[in-house]
C-alpha positions as CSV (number, residue, x, y, z in Angstrom):
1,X,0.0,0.0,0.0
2,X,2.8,2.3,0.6
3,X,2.7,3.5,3.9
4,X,5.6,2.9,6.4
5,X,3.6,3.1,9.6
6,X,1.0,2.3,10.9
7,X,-2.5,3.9,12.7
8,X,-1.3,3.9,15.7
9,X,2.2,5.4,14.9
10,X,-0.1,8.1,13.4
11,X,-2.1,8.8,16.3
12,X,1.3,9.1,18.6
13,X,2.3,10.9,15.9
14,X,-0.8,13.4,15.8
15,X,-0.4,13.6,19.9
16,X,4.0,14.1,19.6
17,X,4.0,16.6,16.7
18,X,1.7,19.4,18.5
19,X,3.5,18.8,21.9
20,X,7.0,19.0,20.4
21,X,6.5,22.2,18.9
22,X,4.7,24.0,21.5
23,X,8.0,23.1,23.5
24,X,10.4,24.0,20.4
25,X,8.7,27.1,20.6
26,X,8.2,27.9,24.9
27,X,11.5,26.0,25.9
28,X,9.1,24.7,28.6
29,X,8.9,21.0,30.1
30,X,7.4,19.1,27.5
31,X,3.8,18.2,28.5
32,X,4.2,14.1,27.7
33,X,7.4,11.7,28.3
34,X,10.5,12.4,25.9
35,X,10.3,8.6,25.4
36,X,7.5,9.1,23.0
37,X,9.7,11.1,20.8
38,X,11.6,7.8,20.3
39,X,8.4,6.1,19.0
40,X,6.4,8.2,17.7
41,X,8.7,11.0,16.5
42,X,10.0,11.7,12.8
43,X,11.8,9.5,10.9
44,X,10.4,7.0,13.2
45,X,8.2,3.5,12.7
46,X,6.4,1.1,14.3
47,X,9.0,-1.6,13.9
48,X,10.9,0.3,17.0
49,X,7.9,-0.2,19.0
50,X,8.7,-1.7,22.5
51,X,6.7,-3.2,25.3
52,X,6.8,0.1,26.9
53,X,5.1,2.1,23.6
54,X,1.4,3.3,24.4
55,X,-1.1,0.9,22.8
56,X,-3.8,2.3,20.3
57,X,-6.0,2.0,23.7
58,X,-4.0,3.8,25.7
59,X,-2.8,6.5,23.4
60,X,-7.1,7.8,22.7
61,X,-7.3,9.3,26.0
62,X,-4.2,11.1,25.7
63,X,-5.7,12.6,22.6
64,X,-8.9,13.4,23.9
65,X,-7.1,15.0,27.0
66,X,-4.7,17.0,24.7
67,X,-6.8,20.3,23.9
68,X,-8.0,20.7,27.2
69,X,-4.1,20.3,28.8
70,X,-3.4,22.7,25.9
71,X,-6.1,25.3,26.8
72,X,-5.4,25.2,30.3
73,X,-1.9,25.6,30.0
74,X,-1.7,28.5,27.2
75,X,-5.0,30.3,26.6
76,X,-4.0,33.4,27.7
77,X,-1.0,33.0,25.6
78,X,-1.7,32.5,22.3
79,X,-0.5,35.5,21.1
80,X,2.8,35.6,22.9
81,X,5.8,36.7,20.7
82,X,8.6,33.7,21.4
83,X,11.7,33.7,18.7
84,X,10.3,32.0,15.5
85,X,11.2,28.5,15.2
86,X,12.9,27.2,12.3
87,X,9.1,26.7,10.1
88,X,8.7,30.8,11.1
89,X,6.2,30.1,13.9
90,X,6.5,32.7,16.7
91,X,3.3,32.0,18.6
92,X,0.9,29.1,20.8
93,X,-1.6,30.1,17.7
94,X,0.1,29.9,14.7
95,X,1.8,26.5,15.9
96,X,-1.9,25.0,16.9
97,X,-2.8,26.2,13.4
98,X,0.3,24.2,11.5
99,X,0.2,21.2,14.0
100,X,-3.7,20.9,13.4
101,X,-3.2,20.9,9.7
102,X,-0.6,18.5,9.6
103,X,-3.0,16.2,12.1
104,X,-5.1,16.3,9.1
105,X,-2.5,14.8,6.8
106,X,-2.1,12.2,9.5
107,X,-5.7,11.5,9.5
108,X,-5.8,10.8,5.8
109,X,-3.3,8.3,6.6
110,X,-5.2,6.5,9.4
111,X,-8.4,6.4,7.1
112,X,-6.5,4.9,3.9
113,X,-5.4,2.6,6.4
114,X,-8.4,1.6,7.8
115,X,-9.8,1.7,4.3
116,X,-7.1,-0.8,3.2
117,X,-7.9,-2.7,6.3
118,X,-11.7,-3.3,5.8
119,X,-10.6,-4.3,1.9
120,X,-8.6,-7.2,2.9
121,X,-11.0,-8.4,5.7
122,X,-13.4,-8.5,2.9
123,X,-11.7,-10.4,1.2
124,X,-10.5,-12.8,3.8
């Protein structure tokens, strides 16, 4: 099918990307264990999954906590001037705008996926 990883790489992923570069941004403590950068970070795949990586069960309530951890954290400081990363965000708001679009390409990924899934269960 051509795709390296797998849907729950992608939701690590989804869950990684926007915490990684609210830190890149702040410099502040990042919000979810470092360790998930070695999973679910770039350049990474599921085949360096260990018994320690969050299971697809385990990693939906860390997504459905996210925006609120997020919100609590940095709603009054959305619009806080920080020195641009390297992709020219300088803000909370313009990285939750990049990191949401990108969670979109992610989510096209999951649903070819799960797409390609139902296929060869049909088939079965």
């Amino acid at each position: 099918m051509g795709m390296n990883n797998n849907i729950r790489w992608n939701l690590g992923h989804i869950c990684l990307d926007q915490y990684l570069w609210i830190r890149t941004l702040t410099k502040e403590e990042l919000l979810i264990p470092m360790k998930c950068n070695e999973w679910f970070g770039y350049g990474t795949s599921p085949s360096q999954f260990t018994a320690e990586t969050p299971t697809f069960s385990q990693l939906i309530p860390i997504l459905q906590q996210q925006p609120r951890i997020i919100q609590e954290k940095y709603q009054d400081r959305m619009d806080e001037e920080f020195a641009p990363t390297e992709m020219g965000m300088h803000t909370i708001e313009q990285v939750l705008i990049r990191t949401i679009f990108h969670e979109g390409l992610h989510m096209g990924a999951i649903q070819a996926l799960k797409r390609q899934l139902s296929k060869e269960q049909h088939f079965a």
